[in-house]
N, C-alpha and C positions, 0 to 999 in steps of 0.2 A: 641609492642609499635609503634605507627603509627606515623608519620612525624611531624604532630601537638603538641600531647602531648610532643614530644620528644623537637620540639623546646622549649614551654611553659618551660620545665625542664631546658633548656640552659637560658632561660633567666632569669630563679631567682637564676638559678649558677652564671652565670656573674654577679649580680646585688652586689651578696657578695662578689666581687672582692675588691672593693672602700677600703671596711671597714676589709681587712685583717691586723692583727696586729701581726702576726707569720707567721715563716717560714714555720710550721707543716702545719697550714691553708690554704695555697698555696699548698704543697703536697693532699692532702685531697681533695680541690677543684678540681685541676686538674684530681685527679684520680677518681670525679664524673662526671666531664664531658665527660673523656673518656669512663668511663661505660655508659652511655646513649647515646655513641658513635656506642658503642658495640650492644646495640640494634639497631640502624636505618642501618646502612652500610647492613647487609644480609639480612636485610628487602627489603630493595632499590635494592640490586643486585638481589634477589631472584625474585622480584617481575618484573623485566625487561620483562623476557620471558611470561610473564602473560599479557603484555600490550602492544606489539610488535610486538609479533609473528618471530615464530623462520626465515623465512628470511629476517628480518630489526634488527637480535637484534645483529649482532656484529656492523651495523652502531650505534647505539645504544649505545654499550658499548664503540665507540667510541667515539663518544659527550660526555659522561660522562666521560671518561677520560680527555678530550679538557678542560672540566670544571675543575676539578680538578686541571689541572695543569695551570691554567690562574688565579684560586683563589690562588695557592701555591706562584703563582710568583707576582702577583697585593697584597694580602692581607697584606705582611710585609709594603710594602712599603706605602700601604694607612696608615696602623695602625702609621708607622713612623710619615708620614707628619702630622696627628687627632695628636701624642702627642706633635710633635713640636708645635700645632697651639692651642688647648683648654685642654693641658694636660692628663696623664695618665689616674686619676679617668674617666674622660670623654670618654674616649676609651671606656673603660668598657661597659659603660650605652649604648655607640653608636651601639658596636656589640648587646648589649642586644637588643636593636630597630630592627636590621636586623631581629633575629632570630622572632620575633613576625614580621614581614614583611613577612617572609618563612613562617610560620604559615597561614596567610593569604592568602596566593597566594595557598596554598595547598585547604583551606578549600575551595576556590572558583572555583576548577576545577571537573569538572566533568565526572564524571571514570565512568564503567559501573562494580557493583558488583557481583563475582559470591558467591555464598550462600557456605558455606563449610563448617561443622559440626566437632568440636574436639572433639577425646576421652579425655574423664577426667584421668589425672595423677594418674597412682597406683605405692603406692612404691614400689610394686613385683616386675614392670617392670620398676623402676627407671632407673637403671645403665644402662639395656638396651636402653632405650630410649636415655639417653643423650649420648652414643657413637655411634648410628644406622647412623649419618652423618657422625662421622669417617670412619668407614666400607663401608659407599656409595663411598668411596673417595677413597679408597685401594682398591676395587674389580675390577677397572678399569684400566689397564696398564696404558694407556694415561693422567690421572688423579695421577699414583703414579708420574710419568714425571714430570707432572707440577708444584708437589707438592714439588720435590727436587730441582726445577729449581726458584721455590716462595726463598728457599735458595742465590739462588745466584744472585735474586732480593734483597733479605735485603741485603746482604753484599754490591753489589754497592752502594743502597739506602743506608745505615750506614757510608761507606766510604766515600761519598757526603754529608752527613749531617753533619757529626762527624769531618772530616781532612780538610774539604777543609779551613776554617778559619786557622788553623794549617798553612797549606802549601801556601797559598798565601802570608801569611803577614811574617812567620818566614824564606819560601824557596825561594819565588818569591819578598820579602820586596816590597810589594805592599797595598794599603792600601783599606778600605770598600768599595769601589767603584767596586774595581776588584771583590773582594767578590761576592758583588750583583750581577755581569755579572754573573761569571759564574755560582752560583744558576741560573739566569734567562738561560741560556742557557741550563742549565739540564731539566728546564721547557719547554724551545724551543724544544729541542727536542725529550723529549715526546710526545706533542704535537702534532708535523711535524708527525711523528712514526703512532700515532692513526691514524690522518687523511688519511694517505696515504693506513695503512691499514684496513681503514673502507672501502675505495673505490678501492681497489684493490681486497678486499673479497667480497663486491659484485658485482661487473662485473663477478667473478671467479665463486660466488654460482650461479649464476644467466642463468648461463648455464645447470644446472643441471635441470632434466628430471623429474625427482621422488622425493620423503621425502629421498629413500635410497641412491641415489645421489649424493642429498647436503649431508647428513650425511659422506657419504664418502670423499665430496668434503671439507666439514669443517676439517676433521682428517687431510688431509692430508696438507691445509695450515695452519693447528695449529702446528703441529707437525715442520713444518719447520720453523714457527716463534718463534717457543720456542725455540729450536736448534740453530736458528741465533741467538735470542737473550741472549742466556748463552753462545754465543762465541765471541758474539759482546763485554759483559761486561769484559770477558779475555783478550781480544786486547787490549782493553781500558786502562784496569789497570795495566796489569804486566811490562809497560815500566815505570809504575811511580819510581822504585828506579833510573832511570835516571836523574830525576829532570826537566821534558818537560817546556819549557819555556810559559808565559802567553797564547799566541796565540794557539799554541797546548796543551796546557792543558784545555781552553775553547771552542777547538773543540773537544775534547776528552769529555770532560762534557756533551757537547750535544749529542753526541754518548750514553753516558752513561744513558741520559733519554731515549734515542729511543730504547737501550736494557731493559731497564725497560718496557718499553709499550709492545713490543712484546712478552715478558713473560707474564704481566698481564692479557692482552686482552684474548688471547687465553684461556687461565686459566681460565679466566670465562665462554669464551662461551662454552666450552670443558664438564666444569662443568652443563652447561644448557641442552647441546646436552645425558648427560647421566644418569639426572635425572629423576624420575617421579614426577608427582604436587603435591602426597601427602608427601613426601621426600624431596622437594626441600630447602624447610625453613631449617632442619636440618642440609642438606648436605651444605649448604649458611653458616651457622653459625659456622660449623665446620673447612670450610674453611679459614673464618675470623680469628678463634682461632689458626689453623693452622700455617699460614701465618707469623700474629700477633706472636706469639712463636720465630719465625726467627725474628724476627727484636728485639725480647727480646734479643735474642742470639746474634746478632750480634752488637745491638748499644754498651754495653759495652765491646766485645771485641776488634771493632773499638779502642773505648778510651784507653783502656787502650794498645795497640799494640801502638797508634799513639804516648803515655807517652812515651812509652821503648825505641820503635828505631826511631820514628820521622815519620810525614806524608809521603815521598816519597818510603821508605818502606815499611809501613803498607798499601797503594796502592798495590805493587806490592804481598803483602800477600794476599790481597784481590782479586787480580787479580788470583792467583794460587790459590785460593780456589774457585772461578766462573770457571774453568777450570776443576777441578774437578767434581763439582755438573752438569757441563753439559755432562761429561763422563758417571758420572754415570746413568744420567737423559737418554742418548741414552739408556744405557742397561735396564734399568727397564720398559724404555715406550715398551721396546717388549712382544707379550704376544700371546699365541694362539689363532689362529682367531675366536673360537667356542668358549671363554670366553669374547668375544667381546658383550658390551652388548648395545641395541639400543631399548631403556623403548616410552613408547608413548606419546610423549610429543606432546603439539599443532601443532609443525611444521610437524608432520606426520600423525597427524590425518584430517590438515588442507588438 
């Protein structure tokens, strides 16, 4: 599903918002917008390396996280001020206008296509086909790394979504104001996190000699930004059963996005560097599902830890479990050098 169609789809989902008269109907909706979610996201990441070329694509994946997280932190608070001003139904209809504005700006840019031929689907090789992206994913030390370390990305992200309302208003009796900082500060520091290393990896790739080079020169600052950032999200959290006061609990947030970003980033480009083009869509989607799975896992164990013993707790559980997953995430990223595998993607053929 291409960018277009996908919008067109968002906007006569939202359009049915107005006129919902059940609670079922809100589940339902939501859970079709997230499926047409589910097709654009590895479409869009997949398609990075195809229009970039692999020495601009971690800056790349750094704007797109910039965005990401400027829409997370700008988009409640516009949606807030649209209801206070021309009401909820209106919201609705407004997002609808965007998405057919995305539509537009897609259709009018101009890409240059490469021609690529699919085989047609047999059910003989059904089962095979739809786990070949799992296994793209697991045959690669570095890649199982990233994938256990996606872990102890939800559990921050879950603990941040999930507690921090909990613990501002019930441990810090503070009221939506605070709130909103430090979401925006989780935002900030993702943000800060990308940018600094979009422009730190390329100075660093930018030295490299050869394709075999950079390839070695991506491994090894991926590798340590994944590692910092499953150790960063462990600092972060495990003093939360102390009860950090406003100031240091909203520096700790912004921490908390910039360990997110250095897990993610890498994660993707790691994933770009050990794909081939005809693979790439799979092992993108695979990824997605992957991921997506940890944050199933971990949003309701959030809530329901944060019920039992309270927000400043269930931090520090979450803190001990980012702790772990980055233990493990050391041991499994090791793997013998001659299982090392480096497929021919644009950037080494360029």
């Amino acid at each position: 599903m291409s960018s277009s169609p996908r919008d067109l789809a968002r906007v006569a989902l939202l359009g049915l918002f107005p006129f919902i008269t059940a609670v079922w109907q809100v589940y339902a909706l939501i859970f079709a917008l997230n499926a047409v979610t589910a097709f654009f996201t590895p479409t869009f990441e997949a398609s990075i390396p195809e229009v970039v070329g692999g020495e601009q694509y971690v800056q790349a994946l750094a704007l797109s996280r910039v965005a990401v997280d400027v829409e997370a932190v700008a988009a409640p608070a516009l949606a807030g001020a649209l209801v206070a001003l021309v009401g909820a139904r209106w919201v609705f209809w407004f997002d609808a206008t965007t998405y057919l504005a995305s539509a537009a700006l897609v259709l009018s840019v101009a890409m240059p296509r490469r021609e690529k031929t699919a085989a047609p689907l047999q059910w003989g090789t059904f089962l095979t086909e739809v786990t070949h992206g799992t296994r793209v994913l697991l045959r690669e030390p570095s890649l199982r790394r990233a994938l256990v370390l996606s872990g102890a990305e939800a559990t921050a992200g879950a603990a941040a979504i999930v507690a921090t309302v909990a613990y501002v208003r019930d441990t810090l009796h503070r009221g939506a104001g605070s709130v909103a900082a430090t979401m925006a500060a989780l935002g900030l520091g993702s943000t800060v996190a990308a940018v600094a290393l979009g422009r730190a990896t390329g100075r660093y790739e930018g030295g490299a000699s050869s394709a075999a080079g950079l390839h070695g020169r991506r491994h090894r600052w991926a590798d340590a930004a994944l590692l910092s950032g499953g150790a960063l999200l462990a600092l972060v959290l495990l003093p939360g059963a102390l009860a950090p006061p406003f100031a240091v609990f909203f520096l700790g947030w912004a921490l908390n996005g910039a360990g997110q970003a250095l897990i993610a980033i890498p994660s993707t480009a790691l994933l770009a560097a050990h794909t081939h083009d005809h693979e790439r869509g799979r092992a993108y989607a695979a990824h997605f599902a992957l991921t997506h799975a940890c944050w199933l896992v971990t949003y309701p164990a959030v809530g329901h830890a944060a019920a039992r013993w309270g927000a400043p707790t269930t931090f520090t559980a979450a803190g001990v479990a980012c702790a772990l997953a980055t233990a493990v995430a050391a041991a499994v990223g090791r793997g013998p050098r001659d299982e090392h595998l480096h497929p021919p993607t644009r950037e080494a053929s360029s």
